[in-house]
N, C-alpha and C positions, 0 to 999 in steps of 0.2 A: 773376547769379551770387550765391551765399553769400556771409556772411561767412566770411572765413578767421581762424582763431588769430589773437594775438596776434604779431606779428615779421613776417607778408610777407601779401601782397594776390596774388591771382589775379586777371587780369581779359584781356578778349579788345582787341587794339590796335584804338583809335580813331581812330587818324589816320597821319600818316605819319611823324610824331616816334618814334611808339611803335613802330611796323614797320621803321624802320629802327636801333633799340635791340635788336629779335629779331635784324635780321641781323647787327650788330656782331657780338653774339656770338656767332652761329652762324658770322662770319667768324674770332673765335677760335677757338675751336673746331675746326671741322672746316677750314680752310685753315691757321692758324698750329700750330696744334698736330697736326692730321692728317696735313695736307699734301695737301689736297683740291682743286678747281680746280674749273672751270667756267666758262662762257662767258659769262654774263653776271654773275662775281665782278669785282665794283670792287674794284681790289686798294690803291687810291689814296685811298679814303674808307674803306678797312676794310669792305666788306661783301660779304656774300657770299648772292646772291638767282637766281631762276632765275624764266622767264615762266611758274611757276604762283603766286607770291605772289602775284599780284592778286585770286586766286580763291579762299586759303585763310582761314580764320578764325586770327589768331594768337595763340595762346595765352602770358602771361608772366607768371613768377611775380616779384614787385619784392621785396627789403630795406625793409622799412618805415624803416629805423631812416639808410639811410643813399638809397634812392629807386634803388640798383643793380637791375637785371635779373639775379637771379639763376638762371632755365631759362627756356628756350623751349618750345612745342610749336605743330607748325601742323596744323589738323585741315579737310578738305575732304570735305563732306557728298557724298549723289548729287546733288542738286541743283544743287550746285557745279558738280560733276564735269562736269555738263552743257555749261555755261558757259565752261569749260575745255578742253574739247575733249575730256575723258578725265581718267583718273588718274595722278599722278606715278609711281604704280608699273609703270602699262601697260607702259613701256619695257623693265619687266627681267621681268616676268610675267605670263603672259595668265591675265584674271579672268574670263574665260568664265562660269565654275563661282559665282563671287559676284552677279555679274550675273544670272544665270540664275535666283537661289535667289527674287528679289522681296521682300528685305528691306529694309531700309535699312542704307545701309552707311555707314560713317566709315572715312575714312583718315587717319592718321597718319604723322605723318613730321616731319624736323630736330629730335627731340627731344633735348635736351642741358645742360648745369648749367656755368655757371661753377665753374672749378678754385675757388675760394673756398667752395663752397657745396655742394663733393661729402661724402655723407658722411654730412649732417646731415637735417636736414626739408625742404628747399627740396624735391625729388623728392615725398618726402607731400602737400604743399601742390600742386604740378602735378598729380598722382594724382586728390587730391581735386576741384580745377577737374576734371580731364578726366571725372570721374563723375560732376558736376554736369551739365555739357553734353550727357552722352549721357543722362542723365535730360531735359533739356531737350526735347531733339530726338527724342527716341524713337528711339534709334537700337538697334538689333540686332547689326549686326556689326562689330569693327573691327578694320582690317587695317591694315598697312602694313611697308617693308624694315626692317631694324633688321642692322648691322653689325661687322662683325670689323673690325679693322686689319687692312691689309695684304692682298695678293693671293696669299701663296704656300699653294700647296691643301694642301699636304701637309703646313704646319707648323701649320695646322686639323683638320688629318683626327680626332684624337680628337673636338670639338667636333661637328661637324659629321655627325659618324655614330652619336653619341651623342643628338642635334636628331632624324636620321632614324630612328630604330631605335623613341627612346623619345616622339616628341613628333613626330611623322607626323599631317598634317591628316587627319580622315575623308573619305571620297572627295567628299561632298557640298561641302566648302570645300578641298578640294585645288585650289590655284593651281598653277601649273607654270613653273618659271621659263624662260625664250624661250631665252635663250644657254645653253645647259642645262651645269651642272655637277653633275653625281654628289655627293651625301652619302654615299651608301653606301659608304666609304671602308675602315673596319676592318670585321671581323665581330663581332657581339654578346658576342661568347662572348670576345672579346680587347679589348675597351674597358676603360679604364684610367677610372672612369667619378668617382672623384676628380679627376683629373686633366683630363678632358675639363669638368669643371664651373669647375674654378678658371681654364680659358680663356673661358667664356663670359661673355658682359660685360653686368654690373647690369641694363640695364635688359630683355634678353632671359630674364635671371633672372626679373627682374619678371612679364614674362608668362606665363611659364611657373607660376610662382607660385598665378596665377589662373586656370590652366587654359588656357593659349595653347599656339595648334600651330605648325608651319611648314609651307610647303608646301613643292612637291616639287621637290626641285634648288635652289643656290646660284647665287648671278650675282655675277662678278666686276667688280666696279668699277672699271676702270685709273685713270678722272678721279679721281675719290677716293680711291682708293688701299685699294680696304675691299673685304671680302666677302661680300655681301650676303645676309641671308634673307629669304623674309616672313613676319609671324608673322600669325596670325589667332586673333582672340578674339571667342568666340560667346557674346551674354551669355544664353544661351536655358542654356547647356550648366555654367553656374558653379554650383560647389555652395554650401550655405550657408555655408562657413568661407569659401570664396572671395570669394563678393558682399561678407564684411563687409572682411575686406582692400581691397578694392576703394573699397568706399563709407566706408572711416574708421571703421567699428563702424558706421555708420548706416544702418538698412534705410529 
């Protein structure tokens, strides 16, 4: 990995010290503050893990200044995937269509920032690691869920239909999500499309940003308590303002 800026280190966990510092905070996060669950959340040690951590690469960005974890990211190659039995996202949507395409794919997923560190660069500095590694690996595509609070469809429906209308995977990366929920919720012509932006949350901004889609249909979470998308980012398809976003100004 690069050197990072000056203030935080990116680096991928080495041991089990550092893996269980991602799941602390992925136990703040999304159990203390979401109100998330899951079946293998140790609610007693504070963490919050599921049987594909053994197989994922996890990404952290630290506080140089104070040694904090301030974001996570866990990123599992095809390679991985292998070894794993599958993808974490298998569950909520069949990847047929990625699979199929003979790229190499990366999945993404439990990406998240300590409340201290929302806001600021801590997100830049993950960004940048995660550009790093897909330069590393040569990867092509990456996909994974990325979510709403909360399960009720309809207090979504701008969001969500605003995702489909305007930001619809091309059919060649169209995922489809299994428990199928409809985005197509309002018609085009009545999006309230202020309003639908100021409900979608930073980091699905983010992909969009750079040219990410979602695919087709939502998956409702009850464990989590979240409404799930998946977003898919082709880096064959980024234009040149995007790659530089992407890669920190650096081609």
């Amino acid at each position: 990995m690069p050197d990072t800026p000056a203030g935080f280190t990116v680096k991928i966990a080495e041991n089990e010290a550092e893996l269980r510092s991602a799941q602390a905070l992925r136990y703040e996060v999304f159990v203390r503050e979401l109100g998330g669950g899951g079946e293998m959340v140790d609610h007693e040690a504070g963490l919050e893990m599921d049987r594909f951590d053994p197989f994922f690469d996890h990404m952290l960005v630290s506080d140089d200044a104070t040694g904090e974890v301030a974001g996570v990211y866990r990123l599992l190659r095809s390679d991985q995937a292998e070894q794993a039995g599958g993808y974490y996202s298998d569950s909520e949507y069949d990847l047929a269509r990625l699979r199929a395409s003979g790229r190499k794919l990366l999945e993404l997923g439990r990406s998240c920032l300590h409340k201290d560190y929302r806001g600021g660069t801590a997100m830049f500095h993950l960004w940048n690691g995660l550009a790093a590694y897909v330069a590393e690996h040569q990867i092509e595509v990456l996909f994974g869920t990325a979510s709403f609070h909360g399960t009720d469809i309809q207090a979504l429906a701008q969001p969500l239909s605003m995702l489909h209308h305007n930001h619809l995977a091309p059919e060649d990366l169209r995922v489809r999500a299994r428990d199928f929920q409809s985005m197509d919720l309002i018609a085009s012509e009545n999006l309230d499309r202020r309003k639908a932006m100021l409900q979608v949350p930073a980091l699905i901004k983010a992909y969009l940003r750079l040219g990410g889609f979602v695919g087709d249909g939502a998956f409702v979470d009850h464990v989590f308590n979240t409404t799930d998308v998946c977003l898919v980012l082709d880096t064959a398809r980024m234009n040149a303002r995007q790659r530089r976003i992407y890669t920190g100004g650096q081609d």
